[in-house]
OpenMM code with the backbone's topology and positions (N, CA, C; nanometers):
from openmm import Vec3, app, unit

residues = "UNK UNK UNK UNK UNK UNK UNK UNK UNK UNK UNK UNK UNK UNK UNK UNK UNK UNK UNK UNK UNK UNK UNK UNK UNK UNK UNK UNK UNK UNK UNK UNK UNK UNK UNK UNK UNK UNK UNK UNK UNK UNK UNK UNK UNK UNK UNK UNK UNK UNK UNK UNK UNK UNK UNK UNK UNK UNK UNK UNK UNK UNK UNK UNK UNK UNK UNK UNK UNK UNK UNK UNK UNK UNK UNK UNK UNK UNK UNK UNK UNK UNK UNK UNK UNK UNK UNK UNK UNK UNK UNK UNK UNK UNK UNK UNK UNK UNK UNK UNK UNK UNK UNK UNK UNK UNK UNK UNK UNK UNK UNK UNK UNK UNK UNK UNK UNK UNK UNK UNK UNK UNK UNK UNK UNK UNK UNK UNK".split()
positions = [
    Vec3(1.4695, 1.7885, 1.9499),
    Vec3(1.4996, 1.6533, 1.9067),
    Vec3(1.5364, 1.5672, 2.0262),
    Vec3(1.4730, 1.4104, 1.9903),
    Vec3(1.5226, 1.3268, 2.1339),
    Vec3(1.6358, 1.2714, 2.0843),
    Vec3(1.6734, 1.1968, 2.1837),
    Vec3(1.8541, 1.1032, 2.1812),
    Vec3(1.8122, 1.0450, 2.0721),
    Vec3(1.7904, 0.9788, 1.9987),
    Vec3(1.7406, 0.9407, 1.8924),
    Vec3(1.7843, 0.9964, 1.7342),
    Vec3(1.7339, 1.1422, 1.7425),
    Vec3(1.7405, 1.2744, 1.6234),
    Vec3(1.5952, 1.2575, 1.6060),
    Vec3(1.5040, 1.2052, 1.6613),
    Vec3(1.3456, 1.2309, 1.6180),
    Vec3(1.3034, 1.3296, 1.6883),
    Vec3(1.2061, 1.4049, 1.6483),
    Vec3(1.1483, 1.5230, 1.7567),
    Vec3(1.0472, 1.4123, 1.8030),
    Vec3(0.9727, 1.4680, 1.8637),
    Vec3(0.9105, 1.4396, 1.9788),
    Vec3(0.7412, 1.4003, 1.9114),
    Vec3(0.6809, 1.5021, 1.8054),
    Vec3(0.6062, 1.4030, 1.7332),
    Vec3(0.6120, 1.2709, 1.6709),
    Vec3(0.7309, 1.2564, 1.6185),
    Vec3(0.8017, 1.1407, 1.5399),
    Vec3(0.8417, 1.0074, 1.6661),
    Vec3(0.7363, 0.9971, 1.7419),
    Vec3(0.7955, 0.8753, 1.8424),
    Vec3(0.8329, 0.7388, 1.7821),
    Vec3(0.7520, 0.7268, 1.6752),
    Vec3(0.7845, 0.6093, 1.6233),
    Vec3(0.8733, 0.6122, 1.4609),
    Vec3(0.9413, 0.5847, 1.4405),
    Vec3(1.0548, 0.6430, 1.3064),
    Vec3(0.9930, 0.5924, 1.2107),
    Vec3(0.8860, 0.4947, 1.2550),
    Vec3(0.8637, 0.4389, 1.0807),
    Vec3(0.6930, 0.4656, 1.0981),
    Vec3(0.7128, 0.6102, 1.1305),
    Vec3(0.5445, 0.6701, 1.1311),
    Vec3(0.5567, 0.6833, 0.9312),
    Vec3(0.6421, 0.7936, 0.8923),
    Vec3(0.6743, 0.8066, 0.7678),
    Vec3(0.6429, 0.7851, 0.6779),
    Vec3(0.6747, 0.5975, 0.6956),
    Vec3(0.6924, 0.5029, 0.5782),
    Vec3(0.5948, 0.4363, 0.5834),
    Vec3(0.5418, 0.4136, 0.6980),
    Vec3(0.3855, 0.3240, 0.7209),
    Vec3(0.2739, 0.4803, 0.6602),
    Vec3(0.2960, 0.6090, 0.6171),
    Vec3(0.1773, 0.7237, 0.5780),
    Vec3(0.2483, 0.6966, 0.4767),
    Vec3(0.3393, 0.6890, 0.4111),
    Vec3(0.3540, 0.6603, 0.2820),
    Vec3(0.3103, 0.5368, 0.1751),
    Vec3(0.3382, 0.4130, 0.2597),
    Vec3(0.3498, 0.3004, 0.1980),
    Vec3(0.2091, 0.2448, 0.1910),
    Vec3(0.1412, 0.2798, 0.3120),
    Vec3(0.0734, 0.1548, 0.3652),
    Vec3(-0.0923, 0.2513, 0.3288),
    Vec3(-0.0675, 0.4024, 0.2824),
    Vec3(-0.1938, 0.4615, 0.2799),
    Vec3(-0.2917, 0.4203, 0.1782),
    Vec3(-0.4204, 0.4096, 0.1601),
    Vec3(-0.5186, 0.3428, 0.1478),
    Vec3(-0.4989, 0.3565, -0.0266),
    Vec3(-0.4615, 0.2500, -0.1096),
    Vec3(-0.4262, 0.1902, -0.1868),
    Vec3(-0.3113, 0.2379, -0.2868),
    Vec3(-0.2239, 0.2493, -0.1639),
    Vec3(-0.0665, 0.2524, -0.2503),
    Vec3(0.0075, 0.1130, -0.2761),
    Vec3(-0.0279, 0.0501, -0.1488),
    Vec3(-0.0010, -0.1014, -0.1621),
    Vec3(0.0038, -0.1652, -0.2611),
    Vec3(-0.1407, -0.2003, -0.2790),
    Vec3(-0.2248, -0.2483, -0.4214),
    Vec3(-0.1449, -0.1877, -0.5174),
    Vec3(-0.1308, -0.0488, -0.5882),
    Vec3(-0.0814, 0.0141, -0.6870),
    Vec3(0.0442, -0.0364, -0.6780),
    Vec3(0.1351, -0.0683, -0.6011),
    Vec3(0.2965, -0.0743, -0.6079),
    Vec3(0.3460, -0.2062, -0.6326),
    Vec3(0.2297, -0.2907, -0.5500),
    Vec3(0.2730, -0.4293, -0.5544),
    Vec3(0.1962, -0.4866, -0.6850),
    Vec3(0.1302, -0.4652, -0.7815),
    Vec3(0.0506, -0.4517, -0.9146),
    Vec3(0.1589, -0.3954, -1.0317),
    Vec3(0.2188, -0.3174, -0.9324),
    Vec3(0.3159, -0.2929, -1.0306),
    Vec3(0.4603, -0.3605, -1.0619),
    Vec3(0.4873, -0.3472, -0.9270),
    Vec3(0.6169, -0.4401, -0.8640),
    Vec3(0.5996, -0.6106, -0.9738),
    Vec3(0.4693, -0.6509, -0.9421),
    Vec3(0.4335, -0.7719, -1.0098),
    Vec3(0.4226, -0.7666, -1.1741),
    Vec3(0.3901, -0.7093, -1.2214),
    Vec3(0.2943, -0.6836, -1.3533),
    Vec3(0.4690, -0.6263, -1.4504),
    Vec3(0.5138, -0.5014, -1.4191),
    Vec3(0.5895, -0.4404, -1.4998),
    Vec3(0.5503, -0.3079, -1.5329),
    Vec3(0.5384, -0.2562, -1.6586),
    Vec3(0.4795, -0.1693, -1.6676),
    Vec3(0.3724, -0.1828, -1.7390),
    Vec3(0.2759, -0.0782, -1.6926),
    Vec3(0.1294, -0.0764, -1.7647),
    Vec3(0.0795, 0.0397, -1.7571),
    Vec3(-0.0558, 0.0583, -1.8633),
    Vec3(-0.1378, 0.1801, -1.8810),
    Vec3(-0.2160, 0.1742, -1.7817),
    Vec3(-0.2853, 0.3210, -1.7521),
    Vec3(-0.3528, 0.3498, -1.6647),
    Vec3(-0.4648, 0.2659, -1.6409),
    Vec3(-0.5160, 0.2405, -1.8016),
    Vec3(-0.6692, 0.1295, -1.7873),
    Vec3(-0.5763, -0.0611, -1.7476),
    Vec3(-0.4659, -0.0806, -1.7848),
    Vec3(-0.4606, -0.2041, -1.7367),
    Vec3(-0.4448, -0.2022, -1.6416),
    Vec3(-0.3644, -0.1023, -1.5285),
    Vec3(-0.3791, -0.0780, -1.3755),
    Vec3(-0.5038, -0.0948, -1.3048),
    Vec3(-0.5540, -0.0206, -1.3383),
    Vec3(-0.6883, -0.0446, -1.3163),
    Vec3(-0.7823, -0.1358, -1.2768),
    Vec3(-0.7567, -0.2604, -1.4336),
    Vec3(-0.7898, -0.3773, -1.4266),
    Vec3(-0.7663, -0.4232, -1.3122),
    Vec3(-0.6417, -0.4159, -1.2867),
    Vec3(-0.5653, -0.5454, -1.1693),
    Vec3(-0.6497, -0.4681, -1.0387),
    Vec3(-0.6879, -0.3959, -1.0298),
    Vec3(-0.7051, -0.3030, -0.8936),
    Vec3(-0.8931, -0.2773, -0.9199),
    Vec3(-0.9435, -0.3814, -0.9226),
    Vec3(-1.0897, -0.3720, -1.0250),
    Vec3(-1.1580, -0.2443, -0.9043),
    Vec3(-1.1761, -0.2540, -0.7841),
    Vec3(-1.2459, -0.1811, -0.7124),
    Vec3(-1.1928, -0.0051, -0.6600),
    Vec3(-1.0703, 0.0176, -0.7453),
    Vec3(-1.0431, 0.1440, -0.7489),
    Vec3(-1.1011, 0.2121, -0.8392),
    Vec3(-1.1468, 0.3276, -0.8289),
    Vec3(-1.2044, 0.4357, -0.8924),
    Vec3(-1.1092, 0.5120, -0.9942),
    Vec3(-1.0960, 0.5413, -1.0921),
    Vec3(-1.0157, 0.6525, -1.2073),
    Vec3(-0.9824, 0.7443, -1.1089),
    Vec3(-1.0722, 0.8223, -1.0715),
    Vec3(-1.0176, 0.9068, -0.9566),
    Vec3(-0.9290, 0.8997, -0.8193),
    Vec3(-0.9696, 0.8019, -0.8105),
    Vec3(-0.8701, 0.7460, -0.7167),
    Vec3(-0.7395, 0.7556, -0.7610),
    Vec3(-0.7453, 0.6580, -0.8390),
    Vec3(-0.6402, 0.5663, -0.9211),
    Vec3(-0.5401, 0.7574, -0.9511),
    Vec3(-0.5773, 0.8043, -1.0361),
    Vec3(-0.4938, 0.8984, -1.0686),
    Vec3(-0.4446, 0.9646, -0.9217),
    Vec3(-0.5421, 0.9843, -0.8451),
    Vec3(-0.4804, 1.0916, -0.7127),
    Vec3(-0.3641, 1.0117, -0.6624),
    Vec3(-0.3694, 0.8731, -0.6471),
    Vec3(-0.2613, 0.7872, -0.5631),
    Vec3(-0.1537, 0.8154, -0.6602),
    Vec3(-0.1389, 0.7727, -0.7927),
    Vec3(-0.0421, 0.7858, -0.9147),
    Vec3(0.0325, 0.9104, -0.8839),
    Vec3(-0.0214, 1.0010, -0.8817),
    Vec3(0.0116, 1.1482, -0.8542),
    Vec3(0.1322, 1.1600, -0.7214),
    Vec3(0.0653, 1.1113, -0.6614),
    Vec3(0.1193, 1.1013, -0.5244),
    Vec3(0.2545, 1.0342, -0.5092),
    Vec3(0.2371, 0.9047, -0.5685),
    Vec3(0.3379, 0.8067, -0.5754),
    Vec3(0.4774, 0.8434, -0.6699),
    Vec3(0.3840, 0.9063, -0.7557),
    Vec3(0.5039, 1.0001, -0.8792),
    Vec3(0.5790, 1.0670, -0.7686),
    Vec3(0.5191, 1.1658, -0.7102),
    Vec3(0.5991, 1.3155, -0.6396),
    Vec3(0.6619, 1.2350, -0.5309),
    Vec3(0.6505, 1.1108, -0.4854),
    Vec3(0.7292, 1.0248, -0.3495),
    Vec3(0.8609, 0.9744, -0.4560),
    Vec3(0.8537, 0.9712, -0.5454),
    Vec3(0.9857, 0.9204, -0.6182),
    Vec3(0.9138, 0.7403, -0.6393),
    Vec3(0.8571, 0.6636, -0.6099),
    Vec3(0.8130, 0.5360, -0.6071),
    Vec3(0.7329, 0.4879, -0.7221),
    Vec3(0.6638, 0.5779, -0.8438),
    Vec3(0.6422, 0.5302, -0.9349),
    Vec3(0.7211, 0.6526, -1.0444),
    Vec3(0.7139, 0.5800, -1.1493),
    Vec3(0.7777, 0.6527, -1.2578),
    Vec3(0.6911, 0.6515, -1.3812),
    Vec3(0.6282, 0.7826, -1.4260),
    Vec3(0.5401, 0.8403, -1.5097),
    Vec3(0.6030, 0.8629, -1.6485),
    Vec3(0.5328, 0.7577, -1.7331),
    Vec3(0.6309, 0.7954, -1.9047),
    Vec3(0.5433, 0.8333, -1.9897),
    Vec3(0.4731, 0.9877, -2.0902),
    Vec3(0.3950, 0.9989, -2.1439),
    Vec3(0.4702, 1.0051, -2.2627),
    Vec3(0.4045, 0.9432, -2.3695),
    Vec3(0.4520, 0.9074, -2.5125),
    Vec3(0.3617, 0.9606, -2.6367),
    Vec3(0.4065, 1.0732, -2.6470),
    Vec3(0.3403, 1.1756, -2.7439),
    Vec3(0.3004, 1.0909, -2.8892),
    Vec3(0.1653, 0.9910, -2.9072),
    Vec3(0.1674, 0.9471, -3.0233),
    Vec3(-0.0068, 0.9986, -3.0324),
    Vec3(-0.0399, 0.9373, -3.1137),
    Vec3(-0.2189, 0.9934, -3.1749),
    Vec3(-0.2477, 0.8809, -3.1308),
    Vec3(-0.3650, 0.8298, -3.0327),
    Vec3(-0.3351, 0.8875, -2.9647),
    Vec3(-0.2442, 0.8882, -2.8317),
    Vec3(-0.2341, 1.0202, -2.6998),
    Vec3(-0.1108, 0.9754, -2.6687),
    Vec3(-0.1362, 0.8875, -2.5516),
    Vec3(0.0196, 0.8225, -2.5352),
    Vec3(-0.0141, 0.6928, -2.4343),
    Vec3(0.0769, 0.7341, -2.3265),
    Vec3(0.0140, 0.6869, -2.1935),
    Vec3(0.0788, 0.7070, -2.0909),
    Vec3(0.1401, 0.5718, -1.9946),
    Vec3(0.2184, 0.5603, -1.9585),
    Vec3(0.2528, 0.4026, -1.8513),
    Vec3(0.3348, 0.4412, -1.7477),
    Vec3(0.3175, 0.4023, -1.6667),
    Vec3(0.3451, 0.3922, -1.5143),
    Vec3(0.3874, 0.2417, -1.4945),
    Vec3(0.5114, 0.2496, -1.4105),
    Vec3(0.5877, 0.1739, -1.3652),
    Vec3(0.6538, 0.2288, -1.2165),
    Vec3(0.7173, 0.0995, -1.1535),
    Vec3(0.7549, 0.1066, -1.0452),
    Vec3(0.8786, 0.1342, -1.0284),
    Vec3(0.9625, 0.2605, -0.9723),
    Vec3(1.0913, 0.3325, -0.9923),
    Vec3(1.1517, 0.2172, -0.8875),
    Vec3(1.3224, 0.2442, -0.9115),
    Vec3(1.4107, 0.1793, -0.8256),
    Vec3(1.3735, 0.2042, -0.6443),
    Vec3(1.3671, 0.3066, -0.6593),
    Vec3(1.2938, 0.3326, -0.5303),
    Vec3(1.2294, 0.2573, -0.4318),
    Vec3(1.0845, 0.2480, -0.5465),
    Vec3(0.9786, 0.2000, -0.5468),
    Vec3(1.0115, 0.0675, -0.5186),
    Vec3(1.0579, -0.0350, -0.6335),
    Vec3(1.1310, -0.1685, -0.6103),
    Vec3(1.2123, -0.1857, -0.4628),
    Vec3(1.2604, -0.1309, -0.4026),
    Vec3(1.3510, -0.1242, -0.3342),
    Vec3(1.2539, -0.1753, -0.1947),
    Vec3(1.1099, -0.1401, -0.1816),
    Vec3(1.0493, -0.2024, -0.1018),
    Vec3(1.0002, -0.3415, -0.0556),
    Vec3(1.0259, -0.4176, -0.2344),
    Vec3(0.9625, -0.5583, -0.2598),
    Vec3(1.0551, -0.6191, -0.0968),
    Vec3(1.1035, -0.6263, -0.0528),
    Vec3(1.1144, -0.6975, 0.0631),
    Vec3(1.0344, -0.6943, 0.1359),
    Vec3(0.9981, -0.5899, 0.1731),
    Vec3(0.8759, -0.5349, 0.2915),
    Vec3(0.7995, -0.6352, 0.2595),
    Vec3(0.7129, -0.5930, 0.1571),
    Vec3(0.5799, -0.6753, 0.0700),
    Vec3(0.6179, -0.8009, 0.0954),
    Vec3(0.7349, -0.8823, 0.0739),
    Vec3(0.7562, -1.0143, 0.0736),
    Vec3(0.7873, -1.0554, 0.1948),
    Vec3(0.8101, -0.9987, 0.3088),
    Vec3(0.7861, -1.0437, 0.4334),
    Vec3(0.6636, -1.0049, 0.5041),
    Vec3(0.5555, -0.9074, 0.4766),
    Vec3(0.4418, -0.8865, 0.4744),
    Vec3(0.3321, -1.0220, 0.4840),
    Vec3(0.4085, -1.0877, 0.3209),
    Vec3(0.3051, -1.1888, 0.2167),
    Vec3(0.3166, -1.3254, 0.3203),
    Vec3(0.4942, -1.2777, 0.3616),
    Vec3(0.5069, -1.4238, 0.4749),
    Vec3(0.4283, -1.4190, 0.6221),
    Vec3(0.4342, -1.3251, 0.6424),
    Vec3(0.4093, -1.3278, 0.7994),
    Vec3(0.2664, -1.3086, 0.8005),
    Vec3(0.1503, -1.2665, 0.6372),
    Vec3(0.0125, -1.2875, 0.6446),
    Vec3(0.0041, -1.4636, 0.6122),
    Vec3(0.1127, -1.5109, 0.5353),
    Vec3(0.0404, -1.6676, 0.4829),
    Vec3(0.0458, -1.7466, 0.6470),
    Vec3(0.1753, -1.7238, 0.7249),
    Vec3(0.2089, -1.8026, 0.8718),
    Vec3(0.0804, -1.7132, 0.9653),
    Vec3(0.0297, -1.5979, 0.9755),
    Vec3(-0.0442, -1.6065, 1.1443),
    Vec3(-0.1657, -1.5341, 1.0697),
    Vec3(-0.2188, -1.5201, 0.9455),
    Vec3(-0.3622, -1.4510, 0.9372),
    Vec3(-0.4674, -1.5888, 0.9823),
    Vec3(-0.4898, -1.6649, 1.0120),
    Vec3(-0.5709, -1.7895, 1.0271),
    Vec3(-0.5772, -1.7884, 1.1564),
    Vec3(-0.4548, -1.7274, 1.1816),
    Vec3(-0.4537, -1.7424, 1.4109),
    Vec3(-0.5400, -1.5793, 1.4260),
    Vec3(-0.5045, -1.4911, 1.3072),
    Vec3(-0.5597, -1.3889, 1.3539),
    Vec3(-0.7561, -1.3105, 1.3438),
    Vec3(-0.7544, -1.4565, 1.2480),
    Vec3(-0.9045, -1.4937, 1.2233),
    Vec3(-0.9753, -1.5291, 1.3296),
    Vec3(-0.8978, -1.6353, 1.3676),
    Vec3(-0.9289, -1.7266, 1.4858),
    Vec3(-0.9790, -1.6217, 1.5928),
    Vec3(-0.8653, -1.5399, 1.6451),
    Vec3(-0.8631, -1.4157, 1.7940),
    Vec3(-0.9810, -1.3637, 1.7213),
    Vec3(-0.9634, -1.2920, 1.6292),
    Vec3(-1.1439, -1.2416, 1.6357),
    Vec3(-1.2738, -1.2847, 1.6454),
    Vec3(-1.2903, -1.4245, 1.6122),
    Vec3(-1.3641, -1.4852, 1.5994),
    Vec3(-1.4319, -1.4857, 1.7720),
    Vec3(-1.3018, -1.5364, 1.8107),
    Vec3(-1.3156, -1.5647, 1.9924),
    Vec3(-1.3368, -1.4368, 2.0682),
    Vec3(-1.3053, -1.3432, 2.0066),
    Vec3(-1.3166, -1.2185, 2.0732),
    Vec3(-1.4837, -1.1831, 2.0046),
    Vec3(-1.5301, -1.1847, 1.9003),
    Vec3(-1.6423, -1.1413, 1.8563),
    Vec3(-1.7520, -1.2160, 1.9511),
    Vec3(-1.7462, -1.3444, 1.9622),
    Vec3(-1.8335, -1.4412, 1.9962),
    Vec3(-1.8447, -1.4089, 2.1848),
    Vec3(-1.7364, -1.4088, 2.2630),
    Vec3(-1.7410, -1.3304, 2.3803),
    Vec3(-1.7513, -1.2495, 2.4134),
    Vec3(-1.7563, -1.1214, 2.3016),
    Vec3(-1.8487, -0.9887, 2.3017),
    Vec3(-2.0706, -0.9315, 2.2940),
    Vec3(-2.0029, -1.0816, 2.2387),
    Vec3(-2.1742, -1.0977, 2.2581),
    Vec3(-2.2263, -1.1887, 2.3614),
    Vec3(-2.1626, -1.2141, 2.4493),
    Vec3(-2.2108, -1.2781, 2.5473),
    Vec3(-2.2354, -1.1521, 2.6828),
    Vec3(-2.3590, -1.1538, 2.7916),
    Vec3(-2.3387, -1.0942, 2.8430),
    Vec3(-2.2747, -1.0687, 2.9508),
    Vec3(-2.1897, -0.9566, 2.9393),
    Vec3(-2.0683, -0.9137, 2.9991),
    Vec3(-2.0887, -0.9317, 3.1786),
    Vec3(-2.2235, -0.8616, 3.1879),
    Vec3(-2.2925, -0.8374, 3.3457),
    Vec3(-2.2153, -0.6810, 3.3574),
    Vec3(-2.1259, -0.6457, 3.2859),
    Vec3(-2.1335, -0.4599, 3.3177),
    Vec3(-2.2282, -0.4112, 3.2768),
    Vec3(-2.2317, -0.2710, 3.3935),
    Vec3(-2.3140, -0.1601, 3.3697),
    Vec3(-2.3047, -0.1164, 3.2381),
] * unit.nanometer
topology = app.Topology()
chain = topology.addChain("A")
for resn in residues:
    res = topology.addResidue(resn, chain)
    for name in ("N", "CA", "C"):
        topology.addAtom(name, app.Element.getBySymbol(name[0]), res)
């Protein structure tokens, strides 16, 4: 372990929470939820139109066993299931909401840099 308490893979402390949070559509699922309340698997869905069932359940799964969503199956004919966003889970809406700020203030500048960077990539360089 370094001065820190991180070992030495762990250089950055919020490796963690960025493989947790940020992995390829937990976002979407949390902040759908965070927003929405609770809902069934097919209205999740809805909101998230370009996720797959398969998907959709593997992330659910996932998010269940992280403590961040909370799984309620309701034994009726037939039976119904809903997913919601645990205290946990909630406990992130800050992130997301300084996320939402700091994409509405510099994604337009960060359009921009690519733009300028794309357009001077195609110019020729004169390297080998």
């Amino acid at each position: 372990m370094g001065a820190t308490g991180h070992s030495s893979e762990q250089a950055c402390p919020i490796g963690p929470v960025v493989d947790i949070v940020f992995s390829r559509w937990t976002t979407p699922i949390l902040w759908t939820l965070n927003a929405q309340g609770r809902l069934r698997f097919v209205e999740l869905q809805r909101h998230i139109a370009t996720i797959t069932p398969k998907v959709l359940t593997q992330r659910l799964r996932q998010l269940e066993r992280d403590g961040l969503v909370i799984r309620t199956y309701h034994p009726e004919v037939p039976p119904r299931v809903e997913y919601e966003i645990s205290e946990l889970g909630r406990s992130l809406a800050p992130l997301f909401a300084a996320l939402a700020d700091w994409s509405t203030a510099h994604i337009d500048s960060v359009e921009e840099s690519r733009a300028e960077y794309d357009a001077t990539e195609r110019l020729p360089s004169g390297r080998p």
